[in-house]
N, C-alpha and C positions, 0 to 999 in steps of 0.2 A: 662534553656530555651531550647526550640525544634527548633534546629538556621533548621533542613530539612524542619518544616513549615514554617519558615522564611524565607527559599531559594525559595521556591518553590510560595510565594506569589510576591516576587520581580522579578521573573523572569517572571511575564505575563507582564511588565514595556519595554520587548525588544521592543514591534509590535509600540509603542509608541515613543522612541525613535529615536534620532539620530543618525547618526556613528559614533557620540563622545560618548554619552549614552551608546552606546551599549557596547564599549570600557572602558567607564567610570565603567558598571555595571562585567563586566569581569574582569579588575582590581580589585574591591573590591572585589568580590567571590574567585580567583582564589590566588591571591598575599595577600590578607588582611585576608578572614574569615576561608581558609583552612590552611594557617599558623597559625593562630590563634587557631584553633582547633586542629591541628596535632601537633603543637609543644611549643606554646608560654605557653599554658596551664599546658604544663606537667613541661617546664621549669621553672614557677614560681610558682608552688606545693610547694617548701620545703624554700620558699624564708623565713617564718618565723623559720621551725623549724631548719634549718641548718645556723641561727643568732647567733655567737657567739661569746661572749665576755668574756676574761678575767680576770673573778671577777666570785664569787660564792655569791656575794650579792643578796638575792630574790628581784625579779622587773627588777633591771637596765637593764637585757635585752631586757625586752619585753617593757619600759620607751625607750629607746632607739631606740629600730625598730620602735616604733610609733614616735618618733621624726624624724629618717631619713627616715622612708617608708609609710608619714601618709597616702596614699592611694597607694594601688598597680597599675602596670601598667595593669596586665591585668583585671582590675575592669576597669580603665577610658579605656582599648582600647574596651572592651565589651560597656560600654556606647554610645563610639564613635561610632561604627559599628549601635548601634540601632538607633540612633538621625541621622546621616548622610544617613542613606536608608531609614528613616519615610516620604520622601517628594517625594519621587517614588510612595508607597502605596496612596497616596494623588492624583499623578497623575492617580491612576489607578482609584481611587474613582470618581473622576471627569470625567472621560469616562463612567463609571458604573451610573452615576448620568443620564449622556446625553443620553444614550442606554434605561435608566428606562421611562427617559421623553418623549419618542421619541415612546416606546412600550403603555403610557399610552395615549399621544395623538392619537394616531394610533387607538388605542379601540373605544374611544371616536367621534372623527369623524368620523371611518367608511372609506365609499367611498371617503367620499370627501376629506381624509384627504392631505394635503399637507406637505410634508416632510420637516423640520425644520433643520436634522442634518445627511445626508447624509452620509456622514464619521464623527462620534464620535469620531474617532483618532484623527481627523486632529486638528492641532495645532492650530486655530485660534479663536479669539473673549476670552471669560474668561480661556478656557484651557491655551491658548497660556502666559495669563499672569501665571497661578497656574505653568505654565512648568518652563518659565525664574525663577519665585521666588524660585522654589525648587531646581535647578539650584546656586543661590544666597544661599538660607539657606546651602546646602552641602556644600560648599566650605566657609562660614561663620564656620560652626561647625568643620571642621575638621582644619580651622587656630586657632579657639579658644584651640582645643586640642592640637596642637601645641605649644602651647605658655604656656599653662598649664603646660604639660609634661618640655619645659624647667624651668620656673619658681620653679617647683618640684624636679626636676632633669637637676644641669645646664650643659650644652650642651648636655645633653640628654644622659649622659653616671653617671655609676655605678663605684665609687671608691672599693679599692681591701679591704681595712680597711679604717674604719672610728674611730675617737676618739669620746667619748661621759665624758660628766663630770658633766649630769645631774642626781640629786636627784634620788632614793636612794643609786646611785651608788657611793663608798665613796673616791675616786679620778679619774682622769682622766685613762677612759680606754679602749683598743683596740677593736675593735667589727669589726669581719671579714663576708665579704657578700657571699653567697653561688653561686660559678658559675658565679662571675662577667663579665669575658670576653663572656662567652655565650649570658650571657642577654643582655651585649652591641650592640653586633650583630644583635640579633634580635630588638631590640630598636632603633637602627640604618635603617635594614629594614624598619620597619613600620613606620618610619620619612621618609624615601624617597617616599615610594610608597602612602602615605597623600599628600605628598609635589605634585605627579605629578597628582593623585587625584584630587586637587586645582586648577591644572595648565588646566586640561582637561575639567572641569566644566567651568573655565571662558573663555577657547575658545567656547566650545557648546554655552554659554551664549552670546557670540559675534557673533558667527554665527547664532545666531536664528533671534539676532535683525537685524544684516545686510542685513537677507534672507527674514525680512518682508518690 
């Protein structure tokens, strides 16, 4: 995926914006997707091939990594990152929508036309609800991923060895995880900076209803 056309479509969401948003969309970019691309990426490259277990039995390893790793993290944090900033584009479409109707009325009437939407930014009437909901979904999607991540991984941390004693592996045996302290780290990161992620959406969301 081309996350620079990514960035670069999220980032016309600032003018729109609260200065929790703006805060909220800096967070994500600077602490979430450049970690995620400078380093989370690289760290979880060899999480399959440096799986390794003591047994020479064909399968049990790769039986085994799909039992303890059935989905990697940095697959559901790439997820997360797409579904938790699609409600920003939403918000920009909805400006883009009010700009189009406002240019085609404008044709239409001519002289006489009278002006409908003065400011397209401004928050109120349908935008204002499409803003609180997206507001709502973000901070929806990134408690589900939450919860995910621990359900998957309980308290969101990576044991040093793990036992496995499933088929066709032919007793109980060690299977060691590559770089565990590393990735705890970083999985640790991306759980606090979701966590206030959350925290920032639902105060915007409180200060938007309070401000109308």
């Amino acid at each position: 995926m081309n996350w620079g056309v990514f960035e670069g479509l999220l980032s016309g969401v600032n003018k729109y914006s609260t200065a929790f948003g703006r805060i909220w969309l800096s967070l994500v970019f600077i602490f979430r997707l450049l970690v995620y691309l400078v380093a989370a990426e690289r760290v979880w490259s060899d999480d399959h091939k440096d799986f390794d277990c003591n047994t020479l039995q064909p399968g049990c390893t790769n039986v085994c990594f799909d039992h303890f790793f059935p989905v990697s993290h940095i697959r559901l944090w790439a997820l997360q990152l797409i579904l938790v900033t699609c409600p920003s584009l939403l918000v920009i479409m909805h400006v883009a929508y009010r700009e189009a109707k406002e240019q085609r009325l404008r044709e239409a009437a001519g002289e006489n036309y009278r002006c409908i939407y003065p400011n397209p930014g401004k928050k109120r009437g349908g935008l204002w609800w499409t803003y609180l909901l997206s507001l709502v979904f973000k901070a929806g999607v990134d408690v589900v991923f939450l919860y995910i991540f621990y359900r998957l991984y309980r308290n969101y941390t990576l044991p040093r060895v793990v036992k496995c004693e499933l088929p066709p592996c032919p007793n109980v045996v060690d299977c060691f995880i590559s770089r565990p302290t590393e990735k705890n780290i970083f999985t640790l990161f991306m759980v606090v900076t979701a966590c206030v992620c959350v925290v920032l959406s639902l105060v915007e969301a409180a200060y938007l209803i309070g401000k109308r």
